[in-house]
N, C-alpha and C positions, 0 to 999 in steps of 0.2 A: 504494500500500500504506500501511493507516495501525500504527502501531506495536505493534499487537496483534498483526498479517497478518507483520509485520518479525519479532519474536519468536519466532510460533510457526514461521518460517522457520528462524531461529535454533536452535530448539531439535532441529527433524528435523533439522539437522545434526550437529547433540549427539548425536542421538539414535545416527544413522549410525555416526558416527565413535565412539561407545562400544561399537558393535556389534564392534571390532575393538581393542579395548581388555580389557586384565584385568579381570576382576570387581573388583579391588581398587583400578583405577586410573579408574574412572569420574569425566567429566565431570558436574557436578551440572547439571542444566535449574535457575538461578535468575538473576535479572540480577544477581545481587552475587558470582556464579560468576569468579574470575580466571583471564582466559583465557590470557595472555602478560605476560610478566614476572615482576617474583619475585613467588614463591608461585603463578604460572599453571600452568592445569592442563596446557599445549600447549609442546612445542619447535617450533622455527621451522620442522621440516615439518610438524607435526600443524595447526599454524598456518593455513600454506599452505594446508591440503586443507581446512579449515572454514571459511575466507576464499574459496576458489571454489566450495564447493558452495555456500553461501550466496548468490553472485554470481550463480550457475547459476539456481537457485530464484528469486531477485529478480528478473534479466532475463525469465526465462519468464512471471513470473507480474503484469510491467510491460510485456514488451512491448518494452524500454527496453534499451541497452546500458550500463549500470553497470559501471564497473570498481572495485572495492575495495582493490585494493592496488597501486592507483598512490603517484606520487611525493607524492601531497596526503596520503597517509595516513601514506605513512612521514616525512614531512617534518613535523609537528605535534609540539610541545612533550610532549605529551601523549597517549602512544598511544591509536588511538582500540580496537584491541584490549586493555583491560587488562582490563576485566571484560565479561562479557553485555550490562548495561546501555549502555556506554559505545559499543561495536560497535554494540548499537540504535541508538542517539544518534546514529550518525556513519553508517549507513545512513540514517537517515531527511533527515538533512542531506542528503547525497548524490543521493537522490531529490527533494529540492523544488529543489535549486541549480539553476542553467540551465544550468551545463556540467558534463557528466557526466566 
């Protein structure tokens, strides 16, 4: 997947998970979107559930078993959940590294 295909993976999860969300409390589809932490738009379960549908979509659509919220993600200085972009970023890492 190159990070257009990561993205708009990304976003139908946005998508999903606004489906189930207030009109007023909408995820915005942008990479400068905060996903987790302050100011994110997600608590640590809304988190969870766009951290695996994402996972879900990726492995299908690689092939590949990727886990995303192993201990490499939560253990980084710098969530790699804090905005849209940064969760691309650290997808797309994910997929080129040799160990998933």
């Amino acid at each position: 997947m190159n990070q257009d295909e990561i993205l708009a993976a990304v976003y139908e999860a946005i998508a999903r998970a606004n489906e189930l969300r207030d009109p007023s409390a909408q995820i915005v589809q942008d990479p400068a979107t905060a996903l987790f932490g302050a100011g994110g738009a997600l608590d640590s379960l809304g988190l969870v559930s766009l951290v695996l549908d994402v996972e879900d979509a990726v492995n299908g659509a690689t092939g590949r078993a990727v886990s995303l919220s192993d201990d490499r993600a939560m253990s980084q200085a710098r969530s790699p959940f804090r905005t849209v972009a940064s969760f691309v970023d650290y997808i797309g890492e994910r997929l080129r590294g040799p160990d998933m």
